[in-house]
N, C-alpha and C positions, 0 to 999 in steps of 0.2 A: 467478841470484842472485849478485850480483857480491859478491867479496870482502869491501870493508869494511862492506856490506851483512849480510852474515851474521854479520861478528866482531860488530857493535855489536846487531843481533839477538839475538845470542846470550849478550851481557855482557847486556841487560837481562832476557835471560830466566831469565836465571840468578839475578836478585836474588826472583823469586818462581817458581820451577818449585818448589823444596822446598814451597811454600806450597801449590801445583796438586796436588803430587803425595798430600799431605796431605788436602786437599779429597778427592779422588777415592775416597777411602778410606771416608769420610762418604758422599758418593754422595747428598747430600737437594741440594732445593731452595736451603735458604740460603745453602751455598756456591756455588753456581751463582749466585745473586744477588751472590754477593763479586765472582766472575770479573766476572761484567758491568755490575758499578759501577767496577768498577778500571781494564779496558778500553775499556767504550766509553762508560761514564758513565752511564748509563740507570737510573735506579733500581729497577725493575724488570720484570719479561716481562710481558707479555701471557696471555692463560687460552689461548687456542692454544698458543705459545711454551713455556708451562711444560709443557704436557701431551708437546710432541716432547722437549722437554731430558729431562725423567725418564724417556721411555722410554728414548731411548739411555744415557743414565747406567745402566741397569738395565739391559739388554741386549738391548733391545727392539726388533725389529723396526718399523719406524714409515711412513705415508705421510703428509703430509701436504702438505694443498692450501691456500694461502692467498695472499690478493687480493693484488697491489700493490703495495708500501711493506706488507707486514706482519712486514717483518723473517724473513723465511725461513733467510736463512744463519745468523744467531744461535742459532736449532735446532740446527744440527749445530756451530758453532766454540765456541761455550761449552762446550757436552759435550767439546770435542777438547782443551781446556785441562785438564780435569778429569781425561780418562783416561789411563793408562800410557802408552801407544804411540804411533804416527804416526795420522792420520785421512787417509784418503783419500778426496779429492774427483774424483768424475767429472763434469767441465765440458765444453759443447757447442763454444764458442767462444775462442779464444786472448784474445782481447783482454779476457773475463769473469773467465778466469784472471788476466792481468796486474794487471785492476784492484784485484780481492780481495788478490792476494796482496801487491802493494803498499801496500793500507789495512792487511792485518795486519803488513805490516815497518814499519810507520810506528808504530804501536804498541807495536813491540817484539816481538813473538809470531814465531817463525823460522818462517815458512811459503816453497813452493818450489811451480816448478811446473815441467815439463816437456814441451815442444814441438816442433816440426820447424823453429821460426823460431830457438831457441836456437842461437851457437855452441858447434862442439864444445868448447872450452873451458868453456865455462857449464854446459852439457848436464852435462860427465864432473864437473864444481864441484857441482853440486847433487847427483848420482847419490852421489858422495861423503860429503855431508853428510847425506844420509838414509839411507848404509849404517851412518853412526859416530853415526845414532838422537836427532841436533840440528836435525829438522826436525818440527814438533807437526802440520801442515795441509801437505798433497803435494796441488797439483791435479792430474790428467792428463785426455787424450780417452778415451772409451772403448776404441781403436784401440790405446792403449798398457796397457790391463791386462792381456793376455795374457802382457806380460813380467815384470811386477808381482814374481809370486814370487820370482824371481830377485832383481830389485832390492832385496826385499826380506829377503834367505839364507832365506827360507823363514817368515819371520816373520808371525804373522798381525796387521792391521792391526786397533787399537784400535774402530774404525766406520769404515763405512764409507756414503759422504755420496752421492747423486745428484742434484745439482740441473738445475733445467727439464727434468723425470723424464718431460715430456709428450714429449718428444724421442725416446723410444723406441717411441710408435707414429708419431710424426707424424713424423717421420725413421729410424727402423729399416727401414722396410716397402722404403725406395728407396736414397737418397745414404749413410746411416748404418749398414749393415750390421750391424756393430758393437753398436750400441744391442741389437740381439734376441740378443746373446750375452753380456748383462752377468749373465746370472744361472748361466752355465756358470763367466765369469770368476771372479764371487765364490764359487762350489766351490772352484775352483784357490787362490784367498785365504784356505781353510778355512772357509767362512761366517759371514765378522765381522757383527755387528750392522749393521743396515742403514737408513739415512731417505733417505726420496725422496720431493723438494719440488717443489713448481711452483706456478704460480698458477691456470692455468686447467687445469681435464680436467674430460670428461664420465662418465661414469658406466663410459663402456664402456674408455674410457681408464685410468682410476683400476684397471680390473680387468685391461686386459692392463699395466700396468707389476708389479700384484702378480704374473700369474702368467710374466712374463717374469726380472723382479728372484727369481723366487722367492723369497719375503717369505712368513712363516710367524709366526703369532699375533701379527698385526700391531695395534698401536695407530692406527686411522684417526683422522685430525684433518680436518674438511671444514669451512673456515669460508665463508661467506655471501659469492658474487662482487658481489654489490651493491655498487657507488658509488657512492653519492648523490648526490657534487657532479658528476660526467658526464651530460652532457646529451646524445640522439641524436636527428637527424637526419638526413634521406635526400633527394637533389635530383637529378630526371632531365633531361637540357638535349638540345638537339636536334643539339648540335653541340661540336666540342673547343674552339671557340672560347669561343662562349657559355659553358661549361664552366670555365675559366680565368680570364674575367673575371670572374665568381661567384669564384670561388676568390681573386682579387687583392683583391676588396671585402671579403670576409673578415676575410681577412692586414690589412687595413689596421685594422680594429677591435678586432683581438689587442692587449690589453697584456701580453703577454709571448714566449715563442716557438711557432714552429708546426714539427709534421710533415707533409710529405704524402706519401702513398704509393703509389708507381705500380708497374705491372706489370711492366715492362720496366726493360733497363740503359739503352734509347736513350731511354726518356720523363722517365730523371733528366735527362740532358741537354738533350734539350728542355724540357721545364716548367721548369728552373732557367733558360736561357740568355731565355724569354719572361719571366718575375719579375724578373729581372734590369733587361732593357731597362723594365723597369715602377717601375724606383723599390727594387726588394727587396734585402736583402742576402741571397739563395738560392745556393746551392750542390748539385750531385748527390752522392749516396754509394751503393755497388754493390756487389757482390764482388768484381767482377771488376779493382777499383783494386788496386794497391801498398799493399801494408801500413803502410808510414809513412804515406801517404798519407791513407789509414783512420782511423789515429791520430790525425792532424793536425787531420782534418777534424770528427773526435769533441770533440777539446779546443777546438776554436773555437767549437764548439755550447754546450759547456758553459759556455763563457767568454764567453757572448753577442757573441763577434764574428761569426756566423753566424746570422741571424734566422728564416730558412724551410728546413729541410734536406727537400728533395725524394728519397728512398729506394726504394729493393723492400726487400722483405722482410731482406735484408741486413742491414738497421740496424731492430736489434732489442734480445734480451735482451741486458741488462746499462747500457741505455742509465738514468744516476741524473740525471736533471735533473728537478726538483720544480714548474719552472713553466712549465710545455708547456703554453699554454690550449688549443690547437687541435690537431686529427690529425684530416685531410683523409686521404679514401683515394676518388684517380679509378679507378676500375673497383669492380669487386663482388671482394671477396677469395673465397678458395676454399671456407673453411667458417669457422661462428662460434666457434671456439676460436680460430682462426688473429686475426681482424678482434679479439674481445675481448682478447687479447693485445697489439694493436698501438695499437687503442685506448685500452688501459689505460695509455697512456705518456701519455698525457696528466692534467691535476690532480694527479702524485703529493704534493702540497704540504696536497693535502686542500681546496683553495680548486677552487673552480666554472669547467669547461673543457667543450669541445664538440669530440663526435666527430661527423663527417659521413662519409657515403656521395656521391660524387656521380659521376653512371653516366650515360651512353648506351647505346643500345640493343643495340651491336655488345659493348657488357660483361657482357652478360648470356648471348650467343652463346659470349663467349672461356671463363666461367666452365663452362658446361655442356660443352663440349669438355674443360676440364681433367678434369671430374669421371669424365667416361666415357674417358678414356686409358688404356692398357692400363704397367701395368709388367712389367720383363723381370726385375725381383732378384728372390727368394724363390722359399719354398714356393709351389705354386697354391692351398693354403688361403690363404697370407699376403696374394695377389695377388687372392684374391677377398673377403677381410676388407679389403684395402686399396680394391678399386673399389667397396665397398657402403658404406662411411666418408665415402669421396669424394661418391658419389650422394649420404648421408644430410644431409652438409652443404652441396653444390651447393640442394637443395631449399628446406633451413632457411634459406639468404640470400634463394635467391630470395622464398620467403615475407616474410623481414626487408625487403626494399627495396621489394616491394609492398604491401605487409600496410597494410588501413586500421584496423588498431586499436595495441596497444602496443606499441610495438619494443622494450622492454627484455622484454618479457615472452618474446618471441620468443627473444631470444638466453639468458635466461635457462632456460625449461624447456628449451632445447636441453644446456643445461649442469646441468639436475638440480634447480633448486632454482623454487619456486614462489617468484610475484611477490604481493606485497599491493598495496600501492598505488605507481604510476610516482612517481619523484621528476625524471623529467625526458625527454621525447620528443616529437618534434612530434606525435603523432599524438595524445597525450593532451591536447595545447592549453596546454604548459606554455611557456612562456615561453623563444625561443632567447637565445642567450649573444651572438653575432657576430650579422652580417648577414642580413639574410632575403633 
């Protein structure tokens, strides 16, 4: 948080923190509607929305799960306006931190974040400004709350926020360590109030982040993963070729942007550099790029100078672009939380978009190896919780990409919630969006 980044942060917040602080005291819903007409304009929440803001205003333990564009972060930064203290946010990704915390300095709200990208200059600038209690929203990794209390002289934090809360089984069990110790961390924080958001979990998920978070009379929020403007479809080709030209016919019938999603770092390179020669404006994105690089390549998407962004799983949360007709995933993803997730970047504008599956035979080979892979982190309870997760949803795809009856339905009772009627899948004979 650079210098006159925080001075002029902190001149504006100062013309209504007495106001906030005033509010908080109230602790009802109508001030909470003040914050969020003054802020972000919105006249007011949602029945989801409202039910997470007054828990945490009250002290309330919360989960909650909701689709897509349903406004998640507003859960917990309205309440962090409202309470005394700092709010602490645990975020998965750097670049998810930079984003937020720059829509709330733009605003005026002094929010910070802390990272390993930071210089030490910046780092020791922000650590400063939330010792001397002029920072309302602190993002960090989960990796960095264990030093939390310190940075904090021992102060407990007003809430505390956990967002893409699915992160903690679907990344704790392996690369995340971390993640399965956020509920030791929040001890050490004295056990502030706590919400933890996401969009997608299954049932079994929703129950290990409670009894990981250790969350105690918790307000569940579960809204409906239905989106009725996404349409699915599944297409098996005999060949990468064949494969790709379906994929360019596509691309050509988009009126707006597309995802595709490949397994590998080498298949962003290749699928981009074949779309390319084909007329596209495609690009790869990966982990394994530079991080300006990353950045670059994020802002050119969003600024439609990038038309087709071919990805792994890399390029994910935090992606806000509301006109993604298409998300193309060549291979079969690993389980249907992972694929709903990625899918769901597509239509956030609420306007009619098409998710595909398109596979060969040897994808179906790569998926079931993943699923039976042994991991070496954890406990051998976590390790055998972790390989029956993995089997449960190698199966549930496999069903999803062969299955002759609903595929929303598939992916849905996978995630808990009964289907009524398809509003959109080839299998139910409803009408595709792109090319057939």
């Amino acid at each position: 948080m650079a210098g006159h980044e925080r001075s002029g942060a902190q001149l504006r917040w100062s013309a209504v923190s007495g106001i906030c602080t005033a509010e908080a005291s109230q602790g009802n819903l109508g001030r909470a509607r003040g914050v969020l007409r003054r802020f972000w304009g919105y006249p007011d929440f949602r029945y989801p929305q409202k039910r997470a803001v007054l828990a945490c205003l009250t002290g309330r333990d919360c989960l909650a799960i909701l689709p897509t564009g349903g406004g998640k972060s507003l859960c917990y930064q309205v309440p962090a306006l409202l309470l005394p203290g700092v709010t602490v946010v645990v975020s998965p990704l750097i670049s998810l931190m930079q984003d937020q915390v720059a829509a709330l300095q733009r605003m005026g709200i002094p929010a910070g974040y802390l990272s390993s990208t930071q210089s030490e200059r910046v780092f020791r600038s922000t650590i400063q400004v939330l010792k001397a209690g002029n920072i309302k929203l602190l993002y960090l990794a989960p990796e960095r709350l264990r030093s939390l209390p310190e940075l904090l002289d021992g102060r407990r934090p007003s809430l505390l926020a956990i967002d893409e809360a699915h992160c903690i089984s679907e990344w704790g069990h392996e690369f995340r360590p971390h993640y399965r110790a956020v509920g030791k961390y929040r001890q050490f924080l004295g056990a502030p109030p706590t919400i933890a958001v996401t969009a997608t979990a299954t049932p079994e998920t929703r129950d290990d982040i409670l009894r990981v978070v250790r969350l105690r009379s918790v307000v569940r929020i579960v809204q409906s993963f239905d989106r009725p403007n996404l349409s699915f479809s599944v297409r098996r080709f005999r060949s990468q070729g064949e494969r790709l030209f379906h994929l360019a016919q596509m691309i050509r019938k988009v009126n707006g942007t597309t995802i595709v999603y490949v397994p590998t770092r080498n298949m962003t390179d290749g699928v981009s550099k074949v779309l390319r020669t084909w007329g596209f404006e495609a690009a790869p994105y990966h982990a394994g790029l530079p991080g300006r690089a990353r950045t670059s390549l994020l802002s050119r998407f969003v600024n439609d100078r990038i038309r087709v962004m071919v990805a792994t799983n890399a390029f994910g949360m935090g992606i806000d672009k509301p006109d993604v007709r298409l998300v193309a995933h060549l291979g079969i993803p690993p389980r249907p939380e992972a694929y709903y997730q990625e899918a769901g970047r597509a239509g956030r504008d609420g306007q009619p978009a098409e998710c595909q599956i398109l596979w060969i035979l040897k994808d179906l080979d790569v998926a079931r190896d993943l699923a039976g892979a042994e991991s070496s982190n954890g406990h051998e309870r976590s390790r055998k919780q972790l390989i029956r997760a993995r089997r449960r949803g190698f199966e549930a795809m496999k069903e999803y990409v062969t299955t002759r009856e609903c595929r929303r339905r598939v992916l849905l009772e996978y995630l808990g919630e009964k289907v009524g009627r398809c509003s959109g899948c080839d299998r139910c004979g409803l009408p595709a969006l792109t090319a057939k």
